[in-house]
C-alpha positions in Angstrom: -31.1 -3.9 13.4 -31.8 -7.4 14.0 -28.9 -10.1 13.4 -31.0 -12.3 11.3 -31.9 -9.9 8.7 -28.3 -9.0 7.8 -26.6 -10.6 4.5 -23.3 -11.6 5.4 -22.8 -13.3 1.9 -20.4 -12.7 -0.5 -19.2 -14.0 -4.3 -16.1 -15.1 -5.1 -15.3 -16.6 -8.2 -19.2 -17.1 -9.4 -19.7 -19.2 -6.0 -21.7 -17.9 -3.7 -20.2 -17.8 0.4 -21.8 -17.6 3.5 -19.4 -14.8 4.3 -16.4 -13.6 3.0 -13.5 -15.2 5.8 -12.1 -18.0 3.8 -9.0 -20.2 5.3 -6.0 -19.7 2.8 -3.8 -22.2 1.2 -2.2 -23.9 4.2 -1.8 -27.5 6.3 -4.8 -26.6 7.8 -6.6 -28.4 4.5 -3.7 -30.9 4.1 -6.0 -34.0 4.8 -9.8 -34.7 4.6 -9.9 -34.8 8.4 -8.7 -31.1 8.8 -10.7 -29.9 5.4 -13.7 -31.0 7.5 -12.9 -29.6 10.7 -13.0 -26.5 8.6 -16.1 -26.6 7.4 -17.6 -27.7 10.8 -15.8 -24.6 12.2 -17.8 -22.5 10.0 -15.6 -21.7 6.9 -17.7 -20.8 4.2 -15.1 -22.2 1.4 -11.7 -23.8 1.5 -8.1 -23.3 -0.4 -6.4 -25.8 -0.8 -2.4 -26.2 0.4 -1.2 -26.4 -3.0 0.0 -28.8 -5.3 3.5 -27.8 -6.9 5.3 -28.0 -10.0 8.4 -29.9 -8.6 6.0 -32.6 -7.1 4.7 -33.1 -10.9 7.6 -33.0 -12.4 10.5 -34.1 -10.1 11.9 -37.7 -9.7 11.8 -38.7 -5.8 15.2 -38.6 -5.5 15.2 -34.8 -6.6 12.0 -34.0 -4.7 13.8 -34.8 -1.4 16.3 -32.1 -1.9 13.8 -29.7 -2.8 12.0 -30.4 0.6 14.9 -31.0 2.5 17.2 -28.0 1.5 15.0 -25.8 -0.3 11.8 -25.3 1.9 12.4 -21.6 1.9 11.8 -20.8 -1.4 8.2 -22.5 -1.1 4.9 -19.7 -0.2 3.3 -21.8 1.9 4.3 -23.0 5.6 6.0 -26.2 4.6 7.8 -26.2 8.3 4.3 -27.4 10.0 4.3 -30.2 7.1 5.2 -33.8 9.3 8.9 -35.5 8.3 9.0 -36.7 4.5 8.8 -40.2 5.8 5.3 -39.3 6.9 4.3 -37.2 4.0 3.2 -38.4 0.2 3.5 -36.0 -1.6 2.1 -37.9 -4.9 0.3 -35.8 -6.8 -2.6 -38.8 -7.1 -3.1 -38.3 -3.3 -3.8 -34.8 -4.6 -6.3 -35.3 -6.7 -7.7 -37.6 -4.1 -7.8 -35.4 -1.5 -9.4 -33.0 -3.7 -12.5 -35.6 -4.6 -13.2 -36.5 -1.1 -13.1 -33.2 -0.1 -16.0 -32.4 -2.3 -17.6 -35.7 -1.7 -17.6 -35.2 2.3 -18.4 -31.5 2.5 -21.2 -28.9 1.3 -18.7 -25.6 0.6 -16.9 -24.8 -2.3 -13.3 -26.5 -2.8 -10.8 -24.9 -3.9 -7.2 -26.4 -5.2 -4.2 -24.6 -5.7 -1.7 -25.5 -8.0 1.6 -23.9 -7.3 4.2 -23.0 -10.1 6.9 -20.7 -11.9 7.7 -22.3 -15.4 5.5 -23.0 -18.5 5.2 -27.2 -18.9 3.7 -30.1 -18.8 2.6 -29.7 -15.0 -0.3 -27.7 -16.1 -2.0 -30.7 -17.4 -2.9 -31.3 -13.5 -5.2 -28.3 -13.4 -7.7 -30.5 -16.0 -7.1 -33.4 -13.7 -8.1 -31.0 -10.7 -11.2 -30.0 -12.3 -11.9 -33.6 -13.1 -11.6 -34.1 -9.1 -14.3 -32.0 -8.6 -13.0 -28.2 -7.4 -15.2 -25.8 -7.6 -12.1 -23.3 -8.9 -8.0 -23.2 -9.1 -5.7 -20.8 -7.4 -3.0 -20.9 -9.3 0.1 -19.5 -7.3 2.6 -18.8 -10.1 5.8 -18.1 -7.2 9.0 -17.1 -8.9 12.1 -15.4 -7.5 14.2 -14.4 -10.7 18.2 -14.6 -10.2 19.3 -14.9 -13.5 20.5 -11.8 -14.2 19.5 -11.8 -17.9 15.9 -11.8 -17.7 13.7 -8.7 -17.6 11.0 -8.0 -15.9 9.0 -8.2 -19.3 9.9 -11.4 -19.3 8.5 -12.7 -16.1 5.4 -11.2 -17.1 5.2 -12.9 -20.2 5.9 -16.1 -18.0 2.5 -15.4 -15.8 0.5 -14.6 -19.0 2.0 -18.2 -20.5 1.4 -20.3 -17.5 -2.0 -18.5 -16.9 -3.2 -19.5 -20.5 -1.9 -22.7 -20.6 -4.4 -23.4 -17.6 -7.1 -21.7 -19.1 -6.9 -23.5 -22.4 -7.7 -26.7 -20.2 -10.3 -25.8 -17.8 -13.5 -24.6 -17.4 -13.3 -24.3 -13.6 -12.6 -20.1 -12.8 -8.9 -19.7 -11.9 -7.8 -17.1 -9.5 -4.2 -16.2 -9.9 -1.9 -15.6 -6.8 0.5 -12.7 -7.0 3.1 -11.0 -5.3 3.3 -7.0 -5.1 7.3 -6.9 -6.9 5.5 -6.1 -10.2 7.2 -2.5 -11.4 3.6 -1.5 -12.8 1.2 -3.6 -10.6 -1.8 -2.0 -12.3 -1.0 -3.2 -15.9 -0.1 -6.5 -14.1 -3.5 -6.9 -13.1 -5.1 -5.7 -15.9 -3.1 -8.0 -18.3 -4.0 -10.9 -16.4 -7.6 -10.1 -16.7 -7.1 -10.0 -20.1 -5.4 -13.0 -20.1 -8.2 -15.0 -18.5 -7.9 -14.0 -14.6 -11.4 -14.6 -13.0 -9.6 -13.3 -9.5 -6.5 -12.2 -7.8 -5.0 -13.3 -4.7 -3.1 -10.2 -3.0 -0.8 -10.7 -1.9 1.9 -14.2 -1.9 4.3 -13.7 1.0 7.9 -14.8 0.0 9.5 -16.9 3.4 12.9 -15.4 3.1 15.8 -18.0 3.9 18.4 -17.0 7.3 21.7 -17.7 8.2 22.6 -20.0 11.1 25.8 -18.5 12.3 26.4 -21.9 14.2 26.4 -23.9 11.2 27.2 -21.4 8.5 24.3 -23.2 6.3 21.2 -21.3 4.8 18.3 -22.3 7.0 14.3 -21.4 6.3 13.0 -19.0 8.6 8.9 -19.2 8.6 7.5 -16.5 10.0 3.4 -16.2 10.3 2.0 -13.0 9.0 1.2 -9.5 11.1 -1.5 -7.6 11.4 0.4 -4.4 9.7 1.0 -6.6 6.5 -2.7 -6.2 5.9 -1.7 -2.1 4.2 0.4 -3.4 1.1 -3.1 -5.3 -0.4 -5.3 -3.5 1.1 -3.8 -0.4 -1.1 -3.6 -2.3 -3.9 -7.0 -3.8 -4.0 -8.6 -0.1 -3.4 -6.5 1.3 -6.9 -7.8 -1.5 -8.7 -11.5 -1.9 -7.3 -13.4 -0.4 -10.6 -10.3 -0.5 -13.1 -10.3 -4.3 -13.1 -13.0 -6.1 -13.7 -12.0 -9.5 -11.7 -12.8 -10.6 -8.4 -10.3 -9.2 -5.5 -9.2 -11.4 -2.5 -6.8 -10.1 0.4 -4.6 -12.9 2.1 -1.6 -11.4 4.6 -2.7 -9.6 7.6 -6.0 -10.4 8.4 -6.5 -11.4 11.4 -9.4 -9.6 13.4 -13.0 -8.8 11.8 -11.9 -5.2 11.4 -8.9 -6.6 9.1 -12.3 -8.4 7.1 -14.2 -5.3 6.9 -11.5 -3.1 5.7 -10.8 -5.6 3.1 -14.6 -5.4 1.9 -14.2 -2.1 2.0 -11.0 -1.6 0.1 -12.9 -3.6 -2.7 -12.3 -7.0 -2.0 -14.5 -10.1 -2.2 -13.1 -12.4 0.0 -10.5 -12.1 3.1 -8.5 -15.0 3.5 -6.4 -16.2 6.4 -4.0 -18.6 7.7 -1.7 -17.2 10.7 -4.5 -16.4 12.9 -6.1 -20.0 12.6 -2.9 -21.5 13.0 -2.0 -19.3 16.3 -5.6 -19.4 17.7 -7.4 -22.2 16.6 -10.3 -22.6 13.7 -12.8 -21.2 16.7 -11.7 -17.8 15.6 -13.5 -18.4 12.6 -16.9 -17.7 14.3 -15.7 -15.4 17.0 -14.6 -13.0 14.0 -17.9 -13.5 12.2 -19.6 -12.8 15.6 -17.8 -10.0 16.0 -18.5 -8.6 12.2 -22.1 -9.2 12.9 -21.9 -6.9 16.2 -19.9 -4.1 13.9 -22.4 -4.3 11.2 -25.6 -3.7 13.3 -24.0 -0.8 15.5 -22.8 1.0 12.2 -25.9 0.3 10.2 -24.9 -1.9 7.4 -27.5 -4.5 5.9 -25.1 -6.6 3.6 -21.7 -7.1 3.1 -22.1 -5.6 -0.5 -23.3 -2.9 1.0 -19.3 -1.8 2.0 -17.2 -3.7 -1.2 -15.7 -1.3 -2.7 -17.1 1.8 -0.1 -13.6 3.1 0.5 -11.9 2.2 -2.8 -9.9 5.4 -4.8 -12.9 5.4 -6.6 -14.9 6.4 -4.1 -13.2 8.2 -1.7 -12.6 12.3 -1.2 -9.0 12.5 -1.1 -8.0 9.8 -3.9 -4.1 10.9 -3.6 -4.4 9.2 -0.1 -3.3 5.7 -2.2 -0.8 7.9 -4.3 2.5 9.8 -4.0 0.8 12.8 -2.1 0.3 10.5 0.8 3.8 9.9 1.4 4.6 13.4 2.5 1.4 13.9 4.7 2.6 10.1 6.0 5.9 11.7 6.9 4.9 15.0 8.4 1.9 13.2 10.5 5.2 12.0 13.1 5.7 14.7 15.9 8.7 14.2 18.1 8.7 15.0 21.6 10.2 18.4 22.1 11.5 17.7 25.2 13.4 14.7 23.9 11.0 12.2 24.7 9.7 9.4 22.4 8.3 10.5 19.4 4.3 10.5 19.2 1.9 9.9 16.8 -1.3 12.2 16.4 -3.1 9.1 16.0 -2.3 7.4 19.0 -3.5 8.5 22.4 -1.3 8.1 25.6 
């Protein structure tokens, strides 16, 4: 099969993409300089780093200890951000950003608006539109401590903040989650209902560490792996068909087999951030490259050809993304009778 005659194009939000590897929300789009060098690199859209509540809302003197001393409760890599003194983090140089992004490139923009309580910040995602995005992730991060509310009531929360945005623009919104939802597949299909045109799966929550030198509670960034890829990957194949929004998977991907399983499992778009920051936005074409070689050796035309191919719906053994799994999981270990390290049937020496 010839190269040229393959359709590498996907849709993600009503916008049509050159193909489906989209750089996530992180510094790498945190100027106009960088948000081109993306686009020359060959991404076929770009997410924003994202714009958050406590920037909107916050007086400067509070915003500093947010950055300084609470860094590890934000989902994006706020470490590779420069020293405050060298950072504005106005939320007019937002919006700016945001218009000469779509003023200076030819692909789909797309902000991200970062939040966890219903308010007056919202008002921003009309003001984004205004700027010119194409769409809005909104990345609704919340770690509830209070002890007195539910997990009904965080729902309710996402629902609230979802609306509130949808009441105000006319942009599609794709909403950001994290897998802690007891019933993830009601999760989803609430938020469609409440106005979802996508979900992001899945946020990645940068857990803070002690520094035993200090005795202060330090942020400890971590990049993603390649095994994080399973959690959404699951997720978006039980939902491919029982939800009717878009699907994007962000944590793990970081080869074009990472992209193909995530077309596979259902999804629209794979996005990543780790591997561009490790290797360098080049990897953007060598990973199209290489899912152009995969595609003509195993006969695939189009990447709509494989969305969805390996979803629960369409699979043989559906229990593979259920409970049944986890005992075949289990008994699929062999240890070494002779006391050796264990092996795994999948694995060859």
């Amino acid at each position: 099969m010839n190269s040229t005659t393959l359709d590498l194009t996907t849709t993600y939000l009503g916008l049509t993409l050159e193909h489906p590897l989209v750089p996530s929300a992180s510094p790498l789009s945190y100027s106009l300089e960088r948000i081109k060098r993306l686009e020359d690199a060959g991404a076929p859209a770009v997410i924003m780093h994202s714009l958050f509540e406590e920037q909107i809302n916050q007086q400067a003197g509070a915003l500093d200890h947010y950055l300084n001393y609470g860094s590890e409760s934000f989902a994006e890599a706020t470490s590779y951000y420069p020293e405050r003194d060298d950072y504005n983090v106005g939320p007019d140089d937002y919006l700016e950003l945001v218009r000469g992004a779509k003023e200076s490139t030819n692909i789909p923009i797309i902000a991200s608006l970062n939040g966890s309580s219903a308010g007056g910040w919202t008002r921003y995602a009309k003001m984004i539109e205004q700027a010119g995005a194409d769409a809005l992730e909104l990345n609704i991060y919340l770690i509830p401590t209070d002890t007195h509310v539910t997990g009904s009531d965080i729902e309710k929360r996402y629902f609230n903040i979802l609306r509130d945005v949808k009441e105000l623009i006319n942009i599609p919104v794709a909403v950001k989650l994290s897998p802690y939802f007891s019933a993830m597949a009601n999760m989803a299909s609430q938020l469609e209902r409440a106005g979802a045109d996508g979900l992001v799966l899945f946020n990645r929550f940068y857990q803070p560490d002690f520094d035993l030198e200090t005795r202060d509670v330090v942020p400890h960034l971590v990049l993603s792996q390649p095994f994080e890829l399973t959690l959404p990957l699951r997720w978006v194949a039980i939902l491919y068909g029982r939800v009717g929004c878009d699907f994007a998977i962000t944590s793990g991907v970081h080869t074009h087999l990472d992209v193909i399983k995530s077309m596979m499992a259902g999804a629209k778009v794979a996005m990543s951030a780790s591997e561009l920051l490790q290797h360098g936005l080049a990897r953007i074409r060598s990973m199209k490259r290489a899912l152009v070689a995969w595609m003509e050796e195993n006969e695939y035309e189009s990447i709509k050809q494989m969305q969805g191919s390996m979803s629960q719906r369409f699979v043989k053994d559906t229990s593979a993304f259920e409970r049944a799994n986890y005992m075949k999981t289990l008994q699929s270990w062999k240890a070494d009778p002779t006391g050796a390290s264990p092996t795994h049937p999948l694995r060859s020496n």
